[in-house]
Every structure is written in structure tokens, then in C-alpha cells.
C-alpha positions in Angstrom: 269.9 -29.6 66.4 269.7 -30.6 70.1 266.7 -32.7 71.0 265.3 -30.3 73.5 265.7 -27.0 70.8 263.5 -29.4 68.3 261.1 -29.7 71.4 260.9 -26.2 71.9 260.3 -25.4 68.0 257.3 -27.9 68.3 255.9 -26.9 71.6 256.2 -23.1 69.7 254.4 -24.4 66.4 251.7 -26.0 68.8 251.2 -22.9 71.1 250.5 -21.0 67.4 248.0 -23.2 66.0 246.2 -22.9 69.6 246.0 -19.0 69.1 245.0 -19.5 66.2 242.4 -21.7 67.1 241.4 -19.2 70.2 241.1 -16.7 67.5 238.5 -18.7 65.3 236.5 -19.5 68.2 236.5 -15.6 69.6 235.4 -14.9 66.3 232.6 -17.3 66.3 231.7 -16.2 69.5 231.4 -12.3 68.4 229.5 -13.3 65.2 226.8 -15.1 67.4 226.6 -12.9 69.7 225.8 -10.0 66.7 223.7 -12.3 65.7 221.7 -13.1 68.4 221.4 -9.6 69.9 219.6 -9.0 65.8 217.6 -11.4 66.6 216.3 -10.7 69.9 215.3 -7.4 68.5 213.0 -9.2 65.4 209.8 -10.5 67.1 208.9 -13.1 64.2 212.0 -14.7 65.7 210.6 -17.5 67.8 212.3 -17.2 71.4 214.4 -14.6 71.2 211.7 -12.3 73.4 213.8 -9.7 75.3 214.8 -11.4 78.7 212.4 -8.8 80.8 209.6 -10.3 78.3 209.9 -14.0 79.3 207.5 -15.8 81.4 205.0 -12.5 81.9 202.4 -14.3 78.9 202.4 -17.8 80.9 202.8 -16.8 84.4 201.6 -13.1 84.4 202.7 -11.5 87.3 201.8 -14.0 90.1 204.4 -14.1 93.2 206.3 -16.9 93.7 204.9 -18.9 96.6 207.6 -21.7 96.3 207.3 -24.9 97.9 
């Protein structure tokens, strides 16, 4: 086999294992994200407080006078 055909079979083999690595992480990513959004919807869950709730028990609803 020609050097350059045994480079191509490698640079193949590595472009695989990279979409299959791309794959695991997608799927990780979809799992937290299922996760999470569960989560955000239990209120015993410590921070996960729908995003329009964040800030209102601290702040209230003062204006922002900036500075």
C-alpha cells in the first residue's frame, strides 16, 4: 500500500472516532438539557427558578438607575 492511501485510511479512521465523539457529546448535551428543563419546573430544586422569576425576590421591581 502507497504511503499516502495508508494516510488516507488513518485520517478516515480519525474523522470516525470524531463523529463518534460529536455524537456522545450531542447526546450529553440533549440529556442535560431534558434534564434541566425537569428541573426548572420542580421548585424544591434550588436555582432552577424559571428565568422571568430571577432577581424579582431580591431586587423587586426597582428600575435600574445605573451608574
Amino acid at each position: 500500500m502507497i504511503e499516502h492511501e495508508r494516510d488516507a485510511e488513518d485520517l478516515d479512521a480519525e474523522v470516525a472516532d470524531l463523529e463518534k465523539a460529536a455524537e456522545k457529546v450531542q447526546e450529553d448535551i440533549d440529556d442535560t438539557k431534558s434534564d434541566w428543563e425537569s428541573k426548572k419546573g420542580d421548585e424544591s430544586v434550588p436555582g432552577a427558578a424559571p428565568d422571568e422569576d430571577l432577581g424579582r425576590d431580591t431586587f423587586g421591581d426597582q428600575e435600574d438607575v445605573g451608574g
